[in-house]
C-alpha positions, 0 to 999 in steps of 0.5 A: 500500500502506497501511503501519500502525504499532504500537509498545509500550513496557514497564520492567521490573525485571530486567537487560538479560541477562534481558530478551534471554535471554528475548525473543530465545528464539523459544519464549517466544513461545508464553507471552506469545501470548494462547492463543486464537491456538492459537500453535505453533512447528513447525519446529526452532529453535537455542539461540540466534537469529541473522541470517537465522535461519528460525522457523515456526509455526501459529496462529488468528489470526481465526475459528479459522482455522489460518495458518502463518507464516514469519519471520526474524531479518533483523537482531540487536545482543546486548542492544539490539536484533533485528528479525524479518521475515515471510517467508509468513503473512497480512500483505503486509508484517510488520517488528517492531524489539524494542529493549532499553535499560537504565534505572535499575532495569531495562530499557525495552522497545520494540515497533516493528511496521509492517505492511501487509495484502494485498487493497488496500480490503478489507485497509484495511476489515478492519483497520478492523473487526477487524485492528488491534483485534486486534493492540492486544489481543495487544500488551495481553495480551503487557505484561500476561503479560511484566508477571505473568511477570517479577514472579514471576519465571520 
């Protein structure tokens, strides 16, 4: 299996309480997703996240074709960090860190995505044609939208 990695980092000038309040809401989600992804939330989510929270969602990630995804919040500190698992979806395996750091005048957010896809060569040959080019838009599109949301305040 063929582990991939992605990882982001962004500053931004808001506190560390506004970072996390609204990173750990799973339904902010929907705003700094791209809106070609159609993506949804489905299920019931509880006003605050927690380990071993379940959150399920519907999106179009490649040629309108509509997948639901399952994750969960498999590990959490308040204000440093929390880790999300995918538990049914596209990838064989899916495990994004989102870590938070205060630095002067606001906070560093770091992305750490590693993943794997199903289907052995066809998955590596897909990654190389369309997946990964993919994923780098959605991660640009996110700094971009976190970037427009939080000048602006929200």
């Amino acid at each position: 299996m063929r582990i991939y990695k992605i990882e982001r980092t962004q500053q931004l000038p808001i506190s560390i309480s506004e970072a996390w309040a609204f990173f750990s809401s799973a339904e902010n989600l929907s705003r700094i997703t791209p809106p070609w992804m159609k993506f949804e939330v489905t299920g019931e989510l509880p006003e605050h996240m927690y380990p071993g929270m379940v959150a399920t969602y519907r999106l179009q990630p490649v040629f309108g074709i509509t997948l639901k995804w399952v994750t969960e919040i498999t590990h959490m500190e308040e204000n440093k960090y929390f880790i999300d698992e995918q538990r049914h979806g596209p990838y064989r395996f899916w495990h994004h860190q989102h870590h938070f750091k205060e630095i002067e005048n606001g906070v560093e957010m770091t992305d750490i995505v590693h993943y794997a896809l199903p289907y052995a060569m066809i998955g590596r040959l897909a990654h190389r044609i369309n997946i990964e080019k993919k994923l780098n838009e959605i991660f640009k599109y996110r700094h971009q939208k976190v970037e427009e949301i939080f000048k602006q305040g929200k």
